[in-house]
C-alpha positions in Angstrom: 142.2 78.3 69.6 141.2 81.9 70.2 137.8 81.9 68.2 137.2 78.2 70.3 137.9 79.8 73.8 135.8 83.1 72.9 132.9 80.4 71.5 132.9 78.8 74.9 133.3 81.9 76.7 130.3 83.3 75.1 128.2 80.1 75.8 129.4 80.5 79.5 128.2 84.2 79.4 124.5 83.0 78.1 124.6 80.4 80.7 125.2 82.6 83.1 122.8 85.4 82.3 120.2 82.6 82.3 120.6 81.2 85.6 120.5 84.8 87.0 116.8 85.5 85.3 116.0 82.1 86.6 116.9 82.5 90.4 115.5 86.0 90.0 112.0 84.5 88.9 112.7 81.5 92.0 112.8 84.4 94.6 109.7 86.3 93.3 108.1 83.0 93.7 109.6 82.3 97.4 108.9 86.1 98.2 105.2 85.7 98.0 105.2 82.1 99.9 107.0 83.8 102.5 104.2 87.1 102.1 101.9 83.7 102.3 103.3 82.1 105.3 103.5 85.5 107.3 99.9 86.0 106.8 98.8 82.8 107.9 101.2 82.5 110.7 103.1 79.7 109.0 106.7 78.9 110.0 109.4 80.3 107.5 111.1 77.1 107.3 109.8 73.4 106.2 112.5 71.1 107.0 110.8 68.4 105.4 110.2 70.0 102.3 113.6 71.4 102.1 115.1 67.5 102.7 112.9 66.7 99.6 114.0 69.3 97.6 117.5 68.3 98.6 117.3 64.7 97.4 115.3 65.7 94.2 117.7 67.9 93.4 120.5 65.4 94.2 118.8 62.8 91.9 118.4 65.2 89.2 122.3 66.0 89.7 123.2 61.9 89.1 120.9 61.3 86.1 122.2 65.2 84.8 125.8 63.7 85.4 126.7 66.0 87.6 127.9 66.2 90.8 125.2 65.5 93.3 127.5 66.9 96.8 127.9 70.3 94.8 123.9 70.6 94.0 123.0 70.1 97.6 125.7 72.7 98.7 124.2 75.6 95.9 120.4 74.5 96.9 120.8 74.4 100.6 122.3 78.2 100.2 119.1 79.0 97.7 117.4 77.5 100.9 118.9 79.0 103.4 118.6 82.5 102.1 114.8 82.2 101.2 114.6 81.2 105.0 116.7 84.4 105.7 113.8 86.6 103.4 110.5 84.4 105.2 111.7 85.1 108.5 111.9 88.8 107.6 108.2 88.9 105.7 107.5 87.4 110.0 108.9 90.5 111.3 107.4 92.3 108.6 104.0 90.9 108.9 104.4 91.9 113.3 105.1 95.1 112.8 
């Protein structure tokens, strides 16, 4: 049972290291469409985009088998903290 649980564990560590380097590379991406948006004098937030994003991601949960209520609650906090890092690039971009 031990060498099962430490198997597992390590798998959880690899998954976990993975989503890190991947959110990292998502925020270099949403740091230069907020650089973008500040430029041009966009608004830091698309709610319609974001509602698509939230129902793509929500079908991708279902068809993934997973839980659909929990991907819309970690995507609307990627969301909302992207927002959070636009609307500073604004006050960057004024200053």
């Amino acid at each position: 049972m031990d060498d099962q649980l430490s198997r597992y564990r390590q798998s959880i560590d690899n998954i976990d290291a993975a989503l890190v380097y991947m959110l990292a590379e998502r925020f270099k991406v949403t740091k230069a469409v907020g650089e973008l948006k500040a430029r041009d004098g966009l608004p830091p937030a698309d709610p319609s985009r974001e509602e698509r994003q939230i129902e793509r991601l929500r079908s991708l949960a279902r068809d993934a088998d997973f839980d659909p209520e929990f991907s819309e609650k970690f995507l609307r906090f990627i969301i909302d903290e992207v927002i959070r890092h636009h609307q500073q690039a604004k006050l960057d971009q004024s200053a």
